[in-house]
TORKERO-492368 format. One line per field, with one value per residue (C-alpha): residue in three letters; x, y, z. Coordinates in Angstrom, 1 decimal. Layout:
N
res <- [ALA	...]
X <- [X	...]
Y <- [Y	...]
Z <- [Z	...]
This chain:
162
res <- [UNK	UNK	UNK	UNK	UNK	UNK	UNK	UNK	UNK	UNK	UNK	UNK	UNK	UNK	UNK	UNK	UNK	UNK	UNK	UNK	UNK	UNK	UNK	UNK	UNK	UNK	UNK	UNK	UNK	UNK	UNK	UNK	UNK	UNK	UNK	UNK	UNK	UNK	UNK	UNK	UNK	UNK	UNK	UNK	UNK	UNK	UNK	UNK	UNK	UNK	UNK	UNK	UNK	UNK	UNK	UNK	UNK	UNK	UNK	UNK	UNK	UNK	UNK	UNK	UNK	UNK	UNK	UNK	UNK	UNK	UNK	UNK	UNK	UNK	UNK	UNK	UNK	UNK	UNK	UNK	UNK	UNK	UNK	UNK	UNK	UNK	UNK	UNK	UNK	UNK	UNK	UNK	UNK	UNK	UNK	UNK	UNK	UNK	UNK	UNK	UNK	UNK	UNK	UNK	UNK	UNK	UNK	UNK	UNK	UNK	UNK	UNK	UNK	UNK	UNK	UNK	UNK	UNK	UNK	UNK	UNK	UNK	UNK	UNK	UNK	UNK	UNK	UNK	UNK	UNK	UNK	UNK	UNK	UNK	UNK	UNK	UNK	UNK	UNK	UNK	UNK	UNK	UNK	UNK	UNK	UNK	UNK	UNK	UNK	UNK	UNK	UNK	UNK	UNK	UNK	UNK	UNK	UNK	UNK	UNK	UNK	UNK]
X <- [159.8	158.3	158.3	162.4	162.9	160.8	162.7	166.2	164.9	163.9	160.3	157.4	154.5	151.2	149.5	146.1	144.0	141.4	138.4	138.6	141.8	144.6	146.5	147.7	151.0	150.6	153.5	152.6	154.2	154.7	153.4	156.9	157.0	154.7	153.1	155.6	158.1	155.6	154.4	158.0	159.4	156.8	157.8	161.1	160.3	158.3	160.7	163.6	161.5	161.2	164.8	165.5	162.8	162.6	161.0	158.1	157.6	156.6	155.7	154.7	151.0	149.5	148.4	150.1	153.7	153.1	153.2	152.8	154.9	152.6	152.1	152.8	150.8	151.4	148.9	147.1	149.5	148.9	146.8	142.7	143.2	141.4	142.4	140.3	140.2	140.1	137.1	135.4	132.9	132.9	130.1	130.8	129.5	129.7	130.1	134.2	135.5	139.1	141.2	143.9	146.2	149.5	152.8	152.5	149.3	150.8	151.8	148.4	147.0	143.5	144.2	142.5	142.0	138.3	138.8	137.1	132.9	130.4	129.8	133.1	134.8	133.5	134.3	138.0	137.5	136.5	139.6	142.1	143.1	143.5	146.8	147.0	146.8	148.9	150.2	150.1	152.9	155.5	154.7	158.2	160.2	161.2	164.2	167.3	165.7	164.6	168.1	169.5	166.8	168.3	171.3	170.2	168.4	171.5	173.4	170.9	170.9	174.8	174.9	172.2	174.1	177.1]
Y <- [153.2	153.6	149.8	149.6	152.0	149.6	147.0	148.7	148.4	145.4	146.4	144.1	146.3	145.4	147.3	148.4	150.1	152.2	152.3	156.4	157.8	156.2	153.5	152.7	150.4	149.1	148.7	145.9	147.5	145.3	148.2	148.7	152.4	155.1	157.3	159.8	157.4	155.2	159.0	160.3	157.0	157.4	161.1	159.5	157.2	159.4	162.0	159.5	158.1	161.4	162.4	159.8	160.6	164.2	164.2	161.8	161.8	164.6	165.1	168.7	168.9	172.0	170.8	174.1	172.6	169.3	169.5	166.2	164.4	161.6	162.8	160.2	161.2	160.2	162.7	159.4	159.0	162.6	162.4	162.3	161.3	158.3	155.8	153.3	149.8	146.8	145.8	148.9	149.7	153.3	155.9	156.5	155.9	152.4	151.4	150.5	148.5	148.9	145.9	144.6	143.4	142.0	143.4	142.4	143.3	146.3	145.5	145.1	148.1	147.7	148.2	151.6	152.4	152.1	148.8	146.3	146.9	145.6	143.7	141.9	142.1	138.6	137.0	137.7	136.5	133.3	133.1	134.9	134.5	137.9	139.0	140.4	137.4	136.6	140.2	140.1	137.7	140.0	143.0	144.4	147.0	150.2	150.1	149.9	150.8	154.3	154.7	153.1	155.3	158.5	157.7	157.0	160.3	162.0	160.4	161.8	165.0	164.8	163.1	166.4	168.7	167.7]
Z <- [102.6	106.2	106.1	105.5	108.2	110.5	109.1	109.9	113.2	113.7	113.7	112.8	111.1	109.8	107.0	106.8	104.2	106.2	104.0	103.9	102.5	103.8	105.3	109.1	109.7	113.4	115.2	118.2	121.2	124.6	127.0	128.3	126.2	127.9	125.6	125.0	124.4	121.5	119.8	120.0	118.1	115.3	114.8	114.3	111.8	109.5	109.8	109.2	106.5	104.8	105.3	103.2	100.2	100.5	96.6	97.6	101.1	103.8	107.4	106.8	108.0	105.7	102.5	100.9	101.7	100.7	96.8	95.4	98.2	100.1	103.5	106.5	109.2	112.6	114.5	115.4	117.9	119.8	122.8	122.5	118.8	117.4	114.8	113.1	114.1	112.1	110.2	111.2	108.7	107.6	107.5	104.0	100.3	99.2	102.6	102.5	105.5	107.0	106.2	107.3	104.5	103.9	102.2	99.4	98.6	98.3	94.5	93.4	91.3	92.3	95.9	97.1	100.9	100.5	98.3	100.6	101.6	103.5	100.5	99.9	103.2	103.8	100.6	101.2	104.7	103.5	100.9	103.2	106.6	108.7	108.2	111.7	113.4	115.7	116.2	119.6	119.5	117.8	120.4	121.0	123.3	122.0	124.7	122.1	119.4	119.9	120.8	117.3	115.3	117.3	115.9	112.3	112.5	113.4	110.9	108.2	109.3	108.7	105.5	104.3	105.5	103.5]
């Protein structure tokens, strides 16, 4: 869903399952968009994105208010935050390794954020290339399209309240 939206957009993203509990989509940006401008665009898209699928998706941060929606998180993008870079191992059992993946990996039911280790992270190397490469080459400007996102926002905001 967050993918469409990007999509809509004319926004190259680039999945990742962490090796915790989650996923990332990167967004290559070409340094044009200061920080303000890059966090406020990714509050736009997860809220756009939840607009849309109210029943299954959330930005609401407390756990209590969440019910069973999925909760797209973009705190990652607020100042002093951290995110998790690729092929990091992680300090946790099992010893899962974030991983860049592709789309339509997405599809396969034995996919899990902490589904790659230390201990198969390099056979799928060896069958795989990294689906991030290259990335650098599809950095974009946010210049037109945070404007077009506004406006998709505002046109869901209309469309619920009538």
């Amino acid at each position: 869903t967050v993918r469409d939206v990007l999509d809509e957009l004319n926004v190259t993203s680039f999945p990742m399952v962490t090796g915790s509990r989650g996923m990332h989509l990167v967004v290559p940006l070409d340094r044009t968009a200061d920080f303000d401008e890059a966090r406020a665009f990714a509050v736009g898209v997860a809220d756009l994105a939840s607009a849309r699928h109210p029943d299954t998706l959330t930005t609401e941060q407390r756990k209590d208010k969440r019910g069973n929606r999925l909760f797209i998180d973009v705190m990652r993008n607020a100042y002093g935050q951290t995110a998790v870079p690729p092929y990091a191992l992680r300090a946790k059992p099992g010893a899962p390794v974030a991983t860049p993946i592709e789309w339509d990996e997405l599809g396969n039911g034995r996919l899990a954020p902490d589904r790659y280790s230390v201990k198969t992270i390099f056979r799928r190397l060896g069958q795989k290339d990294d689906p991030w490469q290259g990335m650098d080459r599809r950095a974009i400007s946010l210049e037109g399209r945070a404007a077009k996102l506004r406006e998709l926002l505002e046109r869901e905001r209309a469309n619920r309240g009538n």
